[in-house]
N, C-alpha and C positions, 0 to 999 in steps of 0.2 A: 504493500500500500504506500509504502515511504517513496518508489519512484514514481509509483503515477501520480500521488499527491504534489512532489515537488516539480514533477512535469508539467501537470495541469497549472498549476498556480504558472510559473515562466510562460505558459501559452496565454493564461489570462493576461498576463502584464503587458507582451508583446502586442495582444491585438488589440489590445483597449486601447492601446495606441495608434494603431492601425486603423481602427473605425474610429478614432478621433479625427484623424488627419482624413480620414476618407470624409466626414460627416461636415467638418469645417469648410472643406473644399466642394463636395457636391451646393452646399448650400450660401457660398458666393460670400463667406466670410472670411476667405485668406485673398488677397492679391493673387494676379496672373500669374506674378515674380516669386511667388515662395517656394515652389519647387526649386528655383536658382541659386536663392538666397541662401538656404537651407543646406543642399547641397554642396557651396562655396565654404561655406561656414565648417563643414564635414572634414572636408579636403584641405579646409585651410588651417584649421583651428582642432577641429574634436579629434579626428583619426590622427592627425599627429601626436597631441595631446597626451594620446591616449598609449601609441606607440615609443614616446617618450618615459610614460611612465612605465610602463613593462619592460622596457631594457633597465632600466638604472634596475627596479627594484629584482630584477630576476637575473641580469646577465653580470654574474660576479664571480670569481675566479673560485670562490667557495661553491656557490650554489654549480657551479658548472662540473669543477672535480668529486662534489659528493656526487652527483648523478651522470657522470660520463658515460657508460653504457647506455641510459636510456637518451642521454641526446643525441649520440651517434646511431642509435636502431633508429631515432624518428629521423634525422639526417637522409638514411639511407631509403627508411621506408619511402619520404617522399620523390627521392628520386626515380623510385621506381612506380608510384604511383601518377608522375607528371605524364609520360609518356600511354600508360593506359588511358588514363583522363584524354589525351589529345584523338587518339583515335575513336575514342566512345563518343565525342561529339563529334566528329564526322561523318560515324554514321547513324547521327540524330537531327544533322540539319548541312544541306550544303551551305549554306549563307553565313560568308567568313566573319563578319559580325557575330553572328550568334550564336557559333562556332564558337566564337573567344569565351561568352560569357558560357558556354556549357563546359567548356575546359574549364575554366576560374569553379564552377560552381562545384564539379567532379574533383578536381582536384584537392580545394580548402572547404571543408563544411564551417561551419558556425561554432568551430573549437572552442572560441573566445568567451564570446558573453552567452550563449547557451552552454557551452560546457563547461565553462567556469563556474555557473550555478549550480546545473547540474552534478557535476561532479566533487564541487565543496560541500555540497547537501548529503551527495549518498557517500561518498568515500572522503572524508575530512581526512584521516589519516595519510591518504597521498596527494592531498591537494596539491604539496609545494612538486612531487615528481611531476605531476600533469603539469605546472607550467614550466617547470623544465622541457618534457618533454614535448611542448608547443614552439617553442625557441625556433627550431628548424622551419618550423612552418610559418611562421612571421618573417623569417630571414627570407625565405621563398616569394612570399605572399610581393613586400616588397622590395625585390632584387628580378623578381619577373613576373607574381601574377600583376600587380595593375600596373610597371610600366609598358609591359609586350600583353599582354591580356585587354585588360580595363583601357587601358590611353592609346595606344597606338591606333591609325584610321586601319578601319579593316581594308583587307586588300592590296596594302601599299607595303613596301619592303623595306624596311627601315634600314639603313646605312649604322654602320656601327657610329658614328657621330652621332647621329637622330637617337640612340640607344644609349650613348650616356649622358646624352643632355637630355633623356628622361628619369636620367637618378636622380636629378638635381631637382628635386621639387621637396616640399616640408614633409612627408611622411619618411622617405629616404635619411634625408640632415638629419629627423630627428632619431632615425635609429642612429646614424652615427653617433649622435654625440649623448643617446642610452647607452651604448655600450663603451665607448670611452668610460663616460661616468660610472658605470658600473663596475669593469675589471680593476678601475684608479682607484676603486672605493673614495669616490669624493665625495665634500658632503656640500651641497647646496642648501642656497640658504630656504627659509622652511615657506618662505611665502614663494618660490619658482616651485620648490613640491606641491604646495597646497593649489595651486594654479594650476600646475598639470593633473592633478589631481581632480580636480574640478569639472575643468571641460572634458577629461577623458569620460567621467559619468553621462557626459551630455550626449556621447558618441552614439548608445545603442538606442536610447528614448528618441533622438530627431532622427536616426534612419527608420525607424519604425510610423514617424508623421511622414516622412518622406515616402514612406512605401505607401501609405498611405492616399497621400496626394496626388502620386502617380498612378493608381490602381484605379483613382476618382474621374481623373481623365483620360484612363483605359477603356479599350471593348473587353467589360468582364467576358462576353460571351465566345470572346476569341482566347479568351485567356482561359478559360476553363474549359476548350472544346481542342485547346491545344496538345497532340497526342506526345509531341514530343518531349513535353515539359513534364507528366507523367513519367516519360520513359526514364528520364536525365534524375527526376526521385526517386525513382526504384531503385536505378543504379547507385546513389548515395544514400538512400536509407538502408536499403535491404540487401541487394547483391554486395555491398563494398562490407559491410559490417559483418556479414554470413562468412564472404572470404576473407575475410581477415581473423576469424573466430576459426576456422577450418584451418590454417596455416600457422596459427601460433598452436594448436591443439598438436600440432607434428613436432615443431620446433620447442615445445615446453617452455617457453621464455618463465620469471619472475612472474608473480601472482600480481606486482605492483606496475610491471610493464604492461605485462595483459590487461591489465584494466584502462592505461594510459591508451594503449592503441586502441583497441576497442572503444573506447569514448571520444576517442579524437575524428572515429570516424562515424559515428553512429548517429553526430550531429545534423541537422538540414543544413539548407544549404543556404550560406554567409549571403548579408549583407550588403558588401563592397562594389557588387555587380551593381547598384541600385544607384548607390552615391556618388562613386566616382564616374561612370560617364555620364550620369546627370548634370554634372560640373561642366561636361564639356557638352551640351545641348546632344546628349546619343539620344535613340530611344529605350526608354528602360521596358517596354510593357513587358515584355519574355521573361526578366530578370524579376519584375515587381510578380509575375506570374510564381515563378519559380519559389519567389520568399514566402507566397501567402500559405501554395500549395504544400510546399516540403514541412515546413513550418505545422501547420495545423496535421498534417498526418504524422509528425513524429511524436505528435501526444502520444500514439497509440505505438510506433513502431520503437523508440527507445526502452519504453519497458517492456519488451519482449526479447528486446536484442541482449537488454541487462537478464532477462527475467534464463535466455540460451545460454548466454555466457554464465552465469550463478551454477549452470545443471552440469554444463561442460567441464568446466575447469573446476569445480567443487567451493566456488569463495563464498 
């Protein structure tokens, strides 16, 4: 009962947000520009913010040596997982567009603020391994899902120039200068913490107005009659978590590994698809499809995938 309860509540919280921003927007009480606005603010302010705070407080030369095996299995898992992710959206849409955002979605689930919750509620005991073991995937996320994913125009072949004057934007800097600050152990003064601290909280609340507001002025009925955005959630809820339950049951990894991978993927699918080329006028309807639909059916498939993994592995 403990996961579906702490499940349902995180789906409560998410969508009440969701039909907030959908409810404000149908009924002509947000500006045309808030979807912009909102999204700038994401990009410029919260998801850095927020990847700021996550390297200082996780990426330190302790928390890294006490759990080196599990950063290196997640390291390595997603290398092997980028390349499956690429071919699964290819053949779920020829449209290099949306292609991108099916790789970004296949590849990164909602690790972060859903399995952060998630996984501090059921497993407090391994919370601090699981953000160890997310580390690789944030390094990932921003080193190539949203500059080559998320930012880049579809279609066009970026020059290795065009590729690193797409690091240079605030979510990049700011991991740099998280994990500077973190392996230096410095100490910053407590009003730049509390500041990042702050707007990083603001990050998961306005993508969820944002998803909202784009879902407002979406065709629901293209977005729920879309086969392929089904297919791209199965693959992230159920086939990815089953194989990956089926592969550590050979391998025998740590009872505290197995839980980190298994949660890491068992999440729907992130956010970032929504925010970030919203910044840059994309269309997000496929992506805002994607967060409503994954999202609301992992009430039901994470405690299932938890309830497999509990019978398999005995924890």
């Amino acid at each position: 009962m403990s996961i579906f309860s702490t499940t349902l509540n995180q789906m409560a919280f998410l969508f009440s947000l969701i039909l907030l921003g959908f409810f404000l927007t149908k009924n002509g009480l947000l500006p045309k520009t808030a979807a912009g606005i909102l999204s700038k603010l994401e990009n410029y302010i919260f998801i850095p913010a927020l990847v700021l705070k996550t390297f200082i407080e996780n990426f330190t030369i302790e928390k890294i040596g006490a759990a080196g095996s599990i950063f290196l299995t997640s390291f390595v898992m997603i290398l092997i997982i980028m390349p499956i992710a690429i071919l699964a959206s290819r053949a779920c849409s020829k449209d290099k567009y949306i292609q991108n955002i099916y790789t970004y979605g296949l590849a990164f689930s909602n690790f972060g603020f859903m399995g952060n919750a998630v996984v501090s509620s059921l497993f407090p005991d391994i919370f601090f391994e699981y953000l160890i073991f997310t580390l690789p995937l944030w390094i990932f996320i921003y080193l190539w899902g949203v500059p080559v994913l998320l930012r880049s125009e579809a279609g066009q072949k970026q020059s290795l120039k065009d590729r690193l004057r797409a690091f240079v934007n605030p979510m990049f800097l700011c991991m740099l200068i998280g994990i500077t600050v973190g392996l230096s152990n410095l100490t910053l003064p407590v009003w730049v913490t509390s500041a990042a601290a702050s707007c990083a909280d603001c990050m998961s609340p306005v993508a969820m107005l944002l998803t909202g507001i784009t879902v407002a002025s979406a065709d629901l009925k293209k977005i729920f009659t879309n086969i392929s955005i089904y297919a791209v959630t199965v693959i992230r809820l159920i086939l990815s978590p089953l194989v990956t339950i089926l592969l550590l049951y050979f391998l025998k990894p740590s009872d505290t590994l197995t839980i980190c991978a298994i949660s890491s993927v068992a999440m729907p699918l992130g956010l970032n698809t929504i925010v970030i080329p919203s910044a840059y006028g994309k269309d997000t309807t496929v992506a805002a499809g994607m967060a409503i639909i994954s999202h609301l059916l992992s009430c039901f498939t994470i405690p299932v995938i938890f309830t497999i993994m509990t019978l398999v592995f005995g924890l």
